[in-house]
C-alpha positions in Angstrom: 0.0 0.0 0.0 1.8 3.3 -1.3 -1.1 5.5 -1.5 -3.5 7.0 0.7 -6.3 6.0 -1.7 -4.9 2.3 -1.0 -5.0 3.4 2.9 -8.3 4.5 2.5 -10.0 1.3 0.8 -8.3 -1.1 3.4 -9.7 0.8 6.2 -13.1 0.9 4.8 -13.0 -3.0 5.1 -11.3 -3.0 8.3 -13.5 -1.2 9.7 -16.5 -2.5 7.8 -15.5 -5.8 9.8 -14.7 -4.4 13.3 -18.4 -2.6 13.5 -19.5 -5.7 12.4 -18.0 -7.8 15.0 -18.8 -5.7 17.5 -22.6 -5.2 16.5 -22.6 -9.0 16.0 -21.1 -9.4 20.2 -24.0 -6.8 21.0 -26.8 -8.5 19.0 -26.0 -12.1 20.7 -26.5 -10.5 23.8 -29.7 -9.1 22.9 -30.9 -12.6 21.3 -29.7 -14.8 24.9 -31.1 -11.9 26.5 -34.6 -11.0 25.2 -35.4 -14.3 22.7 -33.1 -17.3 24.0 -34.1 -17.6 27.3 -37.4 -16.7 27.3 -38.3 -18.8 24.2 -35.8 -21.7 25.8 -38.5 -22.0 29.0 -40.7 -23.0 26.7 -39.1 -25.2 24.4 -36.1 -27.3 25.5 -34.8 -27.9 22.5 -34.1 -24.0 21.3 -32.3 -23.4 24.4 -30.1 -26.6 23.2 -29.4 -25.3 20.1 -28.6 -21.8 21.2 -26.2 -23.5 23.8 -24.0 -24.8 21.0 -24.3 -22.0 18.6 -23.5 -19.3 21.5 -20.3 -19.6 22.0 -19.1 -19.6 18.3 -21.3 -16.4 17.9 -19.2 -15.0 20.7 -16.0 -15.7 20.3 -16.0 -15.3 16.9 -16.9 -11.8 17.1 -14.2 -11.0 19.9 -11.6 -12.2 17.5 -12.9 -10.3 14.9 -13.5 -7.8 16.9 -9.3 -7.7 17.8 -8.1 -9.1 14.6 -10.1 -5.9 12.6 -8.9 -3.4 15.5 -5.3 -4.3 15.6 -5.2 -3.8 11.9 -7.7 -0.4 11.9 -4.9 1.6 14.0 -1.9 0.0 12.0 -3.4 1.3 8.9 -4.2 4.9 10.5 -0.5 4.7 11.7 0.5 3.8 8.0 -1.7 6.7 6.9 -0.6 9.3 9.6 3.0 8.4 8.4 3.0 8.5 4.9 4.6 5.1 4.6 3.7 1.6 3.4 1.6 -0.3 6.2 5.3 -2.6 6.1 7.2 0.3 7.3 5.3 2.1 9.8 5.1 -0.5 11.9 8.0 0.4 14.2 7.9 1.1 17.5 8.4 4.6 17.3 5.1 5.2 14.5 3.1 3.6 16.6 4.3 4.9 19.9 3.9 8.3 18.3 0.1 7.7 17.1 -0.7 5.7 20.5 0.4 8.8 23.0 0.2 11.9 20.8 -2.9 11.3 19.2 -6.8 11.8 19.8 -7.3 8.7 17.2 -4.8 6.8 20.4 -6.2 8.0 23.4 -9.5 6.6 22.3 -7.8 3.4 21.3 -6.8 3.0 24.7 -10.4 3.6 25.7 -11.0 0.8 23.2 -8.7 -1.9 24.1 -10.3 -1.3 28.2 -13.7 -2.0 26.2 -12.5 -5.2 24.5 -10.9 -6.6 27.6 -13.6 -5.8 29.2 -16.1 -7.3 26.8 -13.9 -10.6 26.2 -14.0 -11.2 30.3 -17.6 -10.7 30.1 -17.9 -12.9 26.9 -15.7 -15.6 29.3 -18.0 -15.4 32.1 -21.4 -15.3 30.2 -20.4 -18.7 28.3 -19.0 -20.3 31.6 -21.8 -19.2 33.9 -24.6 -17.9 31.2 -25.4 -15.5 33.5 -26.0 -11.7 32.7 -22.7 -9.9 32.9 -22.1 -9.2 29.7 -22.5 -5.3 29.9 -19.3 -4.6 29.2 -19.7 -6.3 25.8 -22.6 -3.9 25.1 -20.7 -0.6 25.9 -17.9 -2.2 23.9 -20.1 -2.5 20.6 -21.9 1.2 21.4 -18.2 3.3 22.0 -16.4 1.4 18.9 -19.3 2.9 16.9 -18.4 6.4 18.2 -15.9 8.1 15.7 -13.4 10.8 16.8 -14.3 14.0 15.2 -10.8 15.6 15.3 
């Protein structure tokens, strides 16, 4: 990737897929919340398929989730620094974009979110109980854009 233009259509995808997995972490906890478990009172067998299908949904959209944001703020570094995504990843680029930046103080923010939501993700699928509100604010602030 030489070009911004090249920059610019990677970090569409990128972040195409981190909204994504994040609104896919928020929706599973709407559908055990709201749909699963009331509809698995009823009928057994929804509740057993749910069980099985829960866990995939979740992690997979964690991964995504830090797979798609690792790669979103190399390619703003890449972009901030005018060089090939290859070459601005040194430690002194990132550093840079990590502590002298708005785009890397929220990052921060956003790394506390995705901990947070991956420990809740952890706990929910070995307790199913309802603690995952920290995946919720997770999927609501990486919607939130900078404005500077």
């Amino acid at each position: 990737m030489n070009t911004w233009a090249d920059v610019s259509a990677s970090l569409l995808l990128t972040r195409a897929v981190q909204f994504s997995a994040c609104l896919l972490l928020l929706n599973v906890w709407i559908f055990d919340r709201l749909i699963a478990r009331p509809a698995g009172r009823i009928w057994g067998r929804i509740d057993d398929i749910w069980k099985s299908l829960l866990p995939v949904l979740a992690w997979t959209s964690v991964i995504a989730a830090l797979i798609s944001g690792v790669l979103w703020f190399l390619l703003v570094a890449s972009g901030m620094s005018g060089l090939p995504l290859g070459q601005a990843i040194q430690p002194a680029i990132l550093g840079a974009v990590w502590t002298a930046t708005v785009f890397g103080g929220i990052w921060k923010l956003r790394v506390i979110f995705w901990i947070g939501a991956t420990i809740s993700a952890a706990i929910a699928l070995k307790w199913r109980r309802a603690v995952w509100i920290a995946a919720s604010f997770d999927a609501l602030f990486r919607s939130v854009e900078p404005t500077s």
